[in-house]
VOGU-3710 file (C-alpha; in Angstrom, 3 decimals, decimal comma):
1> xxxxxxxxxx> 85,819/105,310/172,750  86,005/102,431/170,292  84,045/101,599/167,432  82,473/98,743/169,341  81,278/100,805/172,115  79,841/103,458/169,629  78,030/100,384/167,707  76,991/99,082/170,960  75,625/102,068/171,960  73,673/102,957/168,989
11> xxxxxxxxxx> 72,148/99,501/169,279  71,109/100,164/172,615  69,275/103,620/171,456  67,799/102,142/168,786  66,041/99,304/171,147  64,810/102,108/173,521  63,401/103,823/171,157  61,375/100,315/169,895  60,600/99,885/173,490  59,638/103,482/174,295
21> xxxxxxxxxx> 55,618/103,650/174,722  55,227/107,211/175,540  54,576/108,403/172,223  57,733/110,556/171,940  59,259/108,176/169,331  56,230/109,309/167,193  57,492/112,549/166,042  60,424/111,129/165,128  59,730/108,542/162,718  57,562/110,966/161,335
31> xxxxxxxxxx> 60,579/113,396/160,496  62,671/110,229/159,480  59,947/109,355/157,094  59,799/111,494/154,384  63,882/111,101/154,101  63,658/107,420/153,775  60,978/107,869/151,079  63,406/110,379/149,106  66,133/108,186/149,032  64,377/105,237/147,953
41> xxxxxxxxxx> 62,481/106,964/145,830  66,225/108,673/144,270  67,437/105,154/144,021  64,289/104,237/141,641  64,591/107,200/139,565  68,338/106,594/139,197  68,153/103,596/138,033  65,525/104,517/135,433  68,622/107,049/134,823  70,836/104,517/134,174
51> xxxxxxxxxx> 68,326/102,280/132,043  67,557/105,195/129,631  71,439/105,963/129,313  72,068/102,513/128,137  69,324/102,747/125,752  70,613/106,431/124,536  73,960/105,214/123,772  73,074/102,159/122,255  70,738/104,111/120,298  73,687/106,697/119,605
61> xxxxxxxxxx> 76,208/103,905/118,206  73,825/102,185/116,170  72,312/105,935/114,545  76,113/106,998/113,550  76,622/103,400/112,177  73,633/103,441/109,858  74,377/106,842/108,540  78,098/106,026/108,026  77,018/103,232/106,003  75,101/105,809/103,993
71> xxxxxxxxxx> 77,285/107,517/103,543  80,154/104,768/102,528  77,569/104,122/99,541  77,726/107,881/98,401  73,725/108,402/99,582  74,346/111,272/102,062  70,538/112,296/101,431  69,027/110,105/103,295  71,921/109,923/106,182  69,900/111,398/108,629
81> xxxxxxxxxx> 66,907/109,354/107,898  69,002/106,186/108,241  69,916/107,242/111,314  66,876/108,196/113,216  65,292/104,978/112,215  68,327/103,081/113,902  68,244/105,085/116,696  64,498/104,806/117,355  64,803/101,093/116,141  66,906/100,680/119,508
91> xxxxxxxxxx> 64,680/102,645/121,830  65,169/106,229/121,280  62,147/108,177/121,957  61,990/110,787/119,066  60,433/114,046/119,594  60,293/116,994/122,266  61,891/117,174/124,535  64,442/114,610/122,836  66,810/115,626/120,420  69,060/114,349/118,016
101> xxxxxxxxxx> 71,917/115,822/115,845  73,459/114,045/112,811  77,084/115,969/111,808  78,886/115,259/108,608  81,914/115,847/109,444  82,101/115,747/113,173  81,805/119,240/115,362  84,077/117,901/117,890  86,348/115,202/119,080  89,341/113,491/117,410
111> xxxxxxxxxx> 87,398/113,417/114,034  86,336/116,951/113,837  86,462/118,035/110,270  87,085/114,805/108,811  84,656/114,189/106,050  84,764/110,689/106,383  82,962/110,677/109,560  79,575/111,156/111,024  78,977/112,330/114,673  75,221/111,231/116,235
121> xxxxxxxxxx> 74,515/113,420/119,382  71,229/112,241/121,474  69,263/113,491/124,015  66,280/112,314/126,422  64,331/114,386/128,857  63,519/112,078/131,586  60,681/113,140/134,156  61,101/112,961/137,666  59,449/110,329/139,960  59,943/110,173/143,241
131> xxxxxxxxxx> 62,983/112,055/143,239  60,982/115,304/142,657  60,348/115,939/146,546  63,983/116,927/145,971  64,905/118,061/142,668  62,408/120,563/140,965  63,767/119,799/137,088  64,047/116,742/135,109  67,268/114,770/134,241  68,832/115,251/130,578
141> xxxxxxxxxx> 70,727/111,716/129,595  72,864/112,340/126,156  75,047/110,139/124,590  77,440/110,541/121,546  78,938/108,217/118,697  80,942/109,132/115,852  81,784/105,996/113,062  82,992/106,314/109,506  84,627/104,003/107,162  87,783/102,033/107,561
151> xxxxxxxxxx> 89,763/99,764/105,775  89,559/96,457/106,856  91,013/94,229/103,912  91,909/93,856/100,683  90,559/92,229/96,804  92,729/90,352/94,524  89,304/90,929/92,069  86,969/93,612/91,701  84,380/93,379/88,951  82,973/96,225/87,927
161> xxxxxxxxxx> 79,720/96,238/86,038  76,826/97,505/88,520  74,361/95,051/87,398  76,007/91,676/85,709  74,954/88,578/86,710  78,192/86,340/87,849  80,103/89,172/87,444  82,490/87,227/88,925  82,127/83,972/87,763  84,163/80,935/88,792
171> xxxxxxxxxx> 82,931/77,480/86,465  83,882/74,195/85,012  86,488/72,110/86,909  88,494/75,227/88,383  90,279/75,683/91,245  91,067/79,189/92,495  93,009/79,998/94,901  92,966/83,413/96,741  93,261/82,649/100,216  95,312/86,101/101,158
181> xxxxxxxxxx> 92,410/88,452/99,517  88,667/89,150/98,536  86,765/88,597/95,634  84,223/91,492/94,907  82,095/92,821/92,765  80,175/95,727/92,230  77,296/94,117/90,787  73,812/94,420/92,361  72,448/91,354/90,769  71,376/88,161/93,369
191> xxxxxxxxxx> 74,176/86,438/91,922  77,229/88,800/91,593  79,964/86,143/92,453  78,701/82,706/90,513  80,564/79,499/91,302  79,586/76,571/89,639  80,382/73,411/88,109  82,730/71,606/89,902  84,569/74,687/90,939  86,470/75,571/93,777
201> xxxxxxxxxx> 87,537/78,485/95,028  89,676/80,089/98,698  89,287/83,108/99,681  89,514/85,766/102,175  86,129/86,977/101,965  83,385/87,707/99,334  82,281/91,038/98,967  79,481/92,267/97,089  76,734/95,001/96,255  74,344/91,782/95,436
211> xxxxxxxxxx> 74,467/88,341/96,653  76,236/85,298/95,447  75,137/81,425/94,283  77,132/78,181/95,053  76,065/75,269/92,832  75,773/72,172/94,618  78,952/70,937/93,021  81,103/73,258/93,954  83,189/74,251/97,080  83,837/77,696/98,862
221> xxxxxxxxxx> 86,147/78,453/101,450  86,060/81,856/103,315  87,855/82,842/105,751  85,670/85,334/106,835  82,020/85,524/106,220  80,920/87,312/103,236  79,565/90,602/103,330  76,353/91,369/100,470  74,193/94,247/99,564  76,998/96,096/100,792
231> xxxxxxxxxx> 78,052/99,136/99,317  80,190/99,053/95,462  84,529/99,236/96,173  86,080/102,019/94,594  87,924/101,579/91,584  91,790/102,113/92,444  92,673/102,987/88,985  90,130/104,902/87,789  91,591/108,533/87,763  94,305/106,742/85,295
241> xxxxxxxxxx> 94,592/108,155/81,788  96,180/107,609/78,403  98,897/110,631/77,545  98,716/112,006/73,646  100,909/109,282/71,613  103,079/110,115/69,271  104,371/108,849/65,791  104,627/104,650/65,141  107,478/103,137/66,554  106,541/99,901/64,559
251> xxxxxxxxxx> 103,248/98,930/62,400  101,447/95,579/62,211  105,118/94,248/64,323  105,086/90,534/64,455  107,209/87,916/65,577  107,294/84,175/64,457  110,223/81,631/65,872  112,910/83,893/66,474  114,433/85,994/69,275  114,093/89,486/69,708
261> xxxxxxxxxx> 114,396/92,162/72,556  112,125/95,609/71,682  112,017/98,636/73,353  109,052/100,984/74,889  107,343/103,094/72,225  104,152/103,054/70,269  103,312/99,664/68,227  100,521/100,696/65,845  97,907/98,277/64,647  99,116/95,185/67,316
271> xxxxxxxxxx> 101,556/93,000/68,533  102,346/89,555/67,891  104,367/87,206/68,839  104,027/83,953/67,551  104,989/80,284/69,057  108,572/79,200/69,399  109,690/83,621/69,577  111,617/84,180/72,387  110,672/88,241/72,983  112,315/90,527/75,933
281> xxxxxxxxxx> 110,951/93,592/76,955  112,867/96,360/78,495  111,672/98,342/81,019  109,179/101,276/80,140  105,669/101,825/78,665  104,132/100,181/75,485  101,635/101,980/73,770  99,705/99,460/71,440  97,606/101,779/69,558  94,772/99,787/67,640
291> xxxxxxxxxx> 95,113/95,981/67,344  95,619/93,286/69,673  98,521/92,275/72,163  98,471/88,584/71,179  100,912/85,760/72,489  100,393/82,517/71,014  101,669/78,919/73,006  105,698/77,977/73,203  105,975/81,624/72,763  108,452/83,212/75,636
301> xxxxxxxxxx> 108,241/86,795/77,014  109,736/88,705/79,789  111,040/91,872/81,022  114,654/92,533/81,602  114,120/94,002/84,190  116,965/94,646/86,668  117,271/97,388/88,506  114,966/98,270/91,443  111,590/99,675/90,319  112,272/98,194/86,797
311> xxxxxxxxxx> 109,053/97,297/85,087  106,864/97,279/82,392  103,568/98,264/81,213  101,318/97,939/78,588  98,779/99,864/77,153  95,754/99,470/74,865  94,511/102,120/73,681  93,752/104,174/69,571  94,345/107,728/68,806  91,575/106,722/65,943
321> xxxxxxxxxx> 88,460/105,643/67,687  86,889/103,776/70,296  86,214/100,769/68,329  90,183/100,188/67,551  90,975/99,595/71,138  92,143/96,344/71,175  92,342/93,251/73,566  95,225/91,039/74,829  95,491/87,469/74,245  97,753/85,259/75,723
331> xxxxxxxxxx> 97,169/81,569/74,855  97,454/78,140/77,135  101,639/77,186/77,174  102,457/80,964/76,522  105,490/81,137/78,863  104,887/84,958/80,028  107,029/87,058/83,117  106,440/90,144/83,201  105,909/92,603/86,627  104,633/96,255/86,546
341> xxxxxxxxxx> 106,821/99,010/87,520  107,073/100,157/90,899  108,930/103,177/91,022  106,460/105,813/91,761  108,471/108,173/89,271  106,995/105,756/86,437  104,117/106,733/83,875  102,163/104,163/85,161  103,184/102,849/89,118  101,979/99,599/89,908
351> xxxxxxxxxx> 99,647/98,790/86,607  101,106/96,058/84,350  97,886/95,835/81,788  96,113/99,021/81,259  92,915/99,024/78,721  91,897/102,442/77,473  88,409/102,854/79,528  87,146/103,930/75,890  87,318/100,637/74,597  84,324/98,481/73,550
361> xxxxxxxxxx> 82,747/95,834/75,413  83,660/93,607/72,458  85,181/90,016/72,655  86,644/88,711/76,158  90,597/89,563/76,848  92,014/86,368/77,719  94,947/85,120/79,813  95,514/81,498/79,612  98,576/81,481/80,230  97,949/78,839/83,018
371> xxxxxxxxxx> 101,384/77,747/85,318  103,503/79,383/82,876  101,568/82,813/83,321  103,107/84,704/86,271  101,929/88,309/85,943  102,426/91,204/88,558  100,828/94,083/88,806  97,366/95,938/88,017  95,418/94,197/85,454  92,966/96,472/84,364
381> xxxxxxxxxx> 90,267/96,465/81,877  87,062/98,404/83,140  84,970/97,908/79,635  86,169/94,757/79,129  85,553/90,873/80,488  88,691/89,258/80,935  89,037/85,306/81,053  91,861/84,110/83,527  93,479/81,056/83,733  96,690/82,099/85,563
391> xxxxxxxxxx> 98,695/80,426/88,423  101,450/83,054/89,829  103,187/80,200/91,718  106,871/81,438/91,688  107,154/80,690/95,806  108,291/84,401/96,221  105,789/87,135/97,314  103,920/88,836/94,354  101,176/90,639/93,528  97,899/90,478/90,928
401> xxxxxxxxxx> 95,096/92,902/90,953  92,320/92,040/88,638  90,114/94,779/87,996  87,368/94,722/84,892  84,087/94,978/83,943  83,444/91,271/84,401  86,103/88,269/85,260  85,648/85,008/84,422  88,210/82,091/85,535  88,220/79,037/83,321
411> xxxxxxxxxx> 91,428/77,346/84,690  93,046/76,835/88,030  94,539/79,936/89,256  96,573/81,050/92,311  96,581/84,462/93,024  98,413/86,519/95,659  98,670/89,525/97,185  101,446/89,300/99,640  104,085/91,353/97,719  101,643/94,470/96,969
421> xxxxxxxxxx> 103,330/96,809/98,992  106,815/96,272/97,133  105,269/95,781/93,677  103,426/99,352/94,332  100,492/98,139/93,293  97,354/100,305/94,554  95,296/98,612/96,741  91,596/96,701/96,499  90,058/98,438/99,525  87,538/96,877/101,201
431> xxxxxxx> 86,337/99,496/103,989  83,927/97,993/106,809  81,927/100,636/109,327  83,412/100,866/113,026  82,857/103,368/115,585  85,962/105,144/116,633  84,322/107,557/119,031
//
C-alpha cells in the first residue's frame, strides 16, 4: 500500500466520521479531548520553561560577573550581595523554592579550585499549568556561570596615589603619544587622568578607579573606550626591595666636562654629572645612597652594554633615613641611553629606575630629557611624582613603564611598549571580567 493510499484513506475516515449523525462519533471526541488539551496545554507550560531558562541564565552570567568584579577590587564581603542583586536585577525570583549558590573558587568545572574565579549556580521552581493533568511535580530550571578576571591589555603609566586629583596629568602644549598601551591610575578622584591646555595625547585606553576631564583645548584619542570607577591595577613592582648596602664605593662623585666610564657599586651622598661629561656605565646595579642622581644638559650617558641581558639599574635609596632618599634629575639636552637588564638572573630584571618606597614625597623627579632621552625599562617611584618629558623614538621596539605616585608630562613624549617581552620588563596589567564558563 502506498503512502498516498494510506493518506487517502485516512482522509476518507476522517470525513465519515464529520458526516456520521448517529452519535457514535460522540464518544470519541470525547476520549480525544482531554489529549488534545494536554498537549496544548504541555506546549504552554514549555514554553514558560523555556522563558524562565533564558531569564535563569541570564540572571546566572550577570550574578558571577558582578561578584567577580568584587572580587577583582579585593571586596570579597559583599560578593554575594553583588551578586544576588544582579541576578534579581535580571529577573531572578529570590526566595523558596529558588536557590542560589555563590562559590569562591569554583566546586566544579574547568575552574575548580582556582581562586580567581567565582561560580553562580541558580535555581527556579516553576509550577505546573496545564501540564499537571500529566505530570504530578513541578519543573526545576538551573543555570550556571563561572567569570573571573583576565588580562585584557596593558599600561605604559600607572599612577598610584588612591585619591590625587590628575594623578595623571597631561598639560601645556604636549603631545603624548602612547598609542600601543593604557594610561591608568589608581586614583578615585573625578578627575584621575587630567588633560588640559592644549594637550594631546594617543592612547590605547584610559583606565581608572575615578573618572577623567578633557579641557576644551585639548585632544584625546582612544582606541578603546575608557573604562572608570573600575577597580585600582596592581602594582608590578611592589614586592621589590632594597638589599643591605655595603661600604662607599665613591662619596659626593661628580663629573664636569670630561669622560669617564664607572662601575656598579654604592655612590654615597649623589651623583653628578655635569654638561659637556661624556659618562659610560657598565652593566650592573648602582646603589645611590642619599643624594640625587642628577644629569645636567650636553651631558652624555650610556650603558655599555653588550652582551645579551646586559643592563643597568639604578637605585635610590639611604641606609640613614627616610628623608635622604634622593631624586633623579635629568635636564632638557641631557643626551641619556640607558636600558634595564633583562636577564632574569639580575638583582633587579626589567627595572631601570628604582626609588626606595621609603622615600619622601618631597620635590618632583624629573626627566626632561626630551628626544635625546631614550630610557628602557621600569621607571619606578611609588612616593614620588615624576615629571616626564621623554620621546623613546629610536625606530626599534622598546619598552617604558612608568609607575609612581603621580606623573606629570610637560613635554612631548612617545612611549612604547612593543619590546616588553625582550626587555623583561613586568607587565601593566589591565584585567577586564569575562565569563569563561
Amino acid at each position: 500500500m502506498t503512502v498516498r493510499n494510506t493518506a487517502l484513506r485516512m482522509r476518507e475516515g476522517v470525513r465519515a466520521i464529520l458526516k456520521n449523525r448517529s452519535g457514535s462519533a460522540l464518544p470519541l471526541f470525547a476520549a480525544l479531548t482531554p489529549v488534545l488539551l494536554g498537549a496544548l496545554g504541555i506546549s504552554v507550560d514549555v514554553g514558560v520553561w523555556y522563558s524562565t531558562k533564558r531569564v535563569v541564565e541570564t540572571s546566572a552570567d550577570a550574578a558571577a560577573i558582578a561578584a567577580a568584579y568584587r572580587l577583582a577590587e579585593g571586596d570579597s564581603a559583599t560578593m554575594i550581595q553583588a551578586a544576588q542583586q544582579d541576578a534579581v536585577r535580571n529577573g531572578f525570583v529570590a526566595g523558596a523554592p529558588s536557590t542560589m549558590a555563590v562559590r569562591n573558587p569554583p566546586a566544579s568545572g574547568a575552574y575548580a579550585g582556582n581562586p580567581a574565579a567565582v561560580e553562580v549556580a541558580l535555581s527556579e521552581r516553576r509550577p505546573l499549568m496545564f501540564s499537571s493533568l500529566f505530570l504530578q511535580d513541578g519543573v526545576t530550571i538551573s543555570a550556571r556561570a563561572v567569570a573571573m578576571a583576565k588580562v585584557t591589555g596593558d599600561a605604559c603609566v600607572l599612577a598610584l596615589d588612591p585619591t590625587a586629583a590628575g594623578a595623571v596629568t597631561v598639560q601645556g602644549s604636549t603631545t603624548v603619544d602612547m598609542s600601543h598601551c593604557a594610561v591608568a591610575a589608581n586614583s578615585s578622584d573625578p578627575g584621575a587622568i587630567a588633560i588640559g591646555g592644549n594637550a594631546a595625547l594617543t592612547a590605547d585606553t584610559l583606565w581608572t578607579a575615578g573618572n577623567y576631564t578633557v579641557g576644551n583645548s585639548t585632544d584625546l584619542s582612544l582606541q578603546q573606550p575608557a573604562t572608570t570607577n573600575a577597580w585600582p591595577l596592581t602594582d608590578p613592582f611592589a614586592d621589590t626591595q632594597v638589599p643591605p648596602l655595603g661600604g662607599c664605593t665613591a662619596n659626593h662623585l661628580s663629573f664636569n666636562g670630561v669622560t669617564q666610564t664607572i662601575s656598579p657599586g654604592v655612590y654615597c651622598n649623589g651623583l653628578g654629572i655635569g654638561s659637556q661629561s661624556t659618562v659610560t656605565l657598565n652593566p650592573g646595579t648602582y646603589y645611590i645612597d642619599g643624594g640625587n642622581l642628577s644629569i645636567a644638559a650636553q651631558a652624555t650617558v650610556t650603558c655599555a652594554c653588550s652582551g645579551s641581558g646586559d643592563g643597568v639599574t639604578i637605585v635610590l635609596t639611604s641606609s640613614s633615613g627616610a628623608n635622604q632618599i634622593g631624586r633623579v634629575i635629568i635636564n632638557g639636552g641631557a643626551n641619556v641611553t640607558l636600558n634595564a637588564p633583562s636577564d632574569p638572573g639580575a638583582d633587579f630584571p626589567g627595572l631601570l629606575f628604582f626609588q626606595d618606597p621609603r622615600a619622601t614625597a618631597t620635590q618632583p623627579s624629573k626627566f626632561d630629557g626630551g628626544a635625546t632621552m631614550n630610557l628602557t625599562g621600569g621607571i619606578y617611584f611609588p612616593a614620588q611624582q615624576i615629571e616626564w618629558t621623554g620621546n623613546n623614538s629610536s625606530g626599534t621596539p622598546t619598552c617604558t613603564k612608568i609607575v609612581a605616585k603621580i606623573v606629570v608630562f610637560t613635554g612631548n613624549s612617545n612611549m612604547d611598549n612593543s619590546g616588553c617581552a625582550a626587555a623583561g620588563v613586568n607587565p601593566i596589567q589591565i584585567q577586564g571580567i569575562a565569563l569563561v564558563e
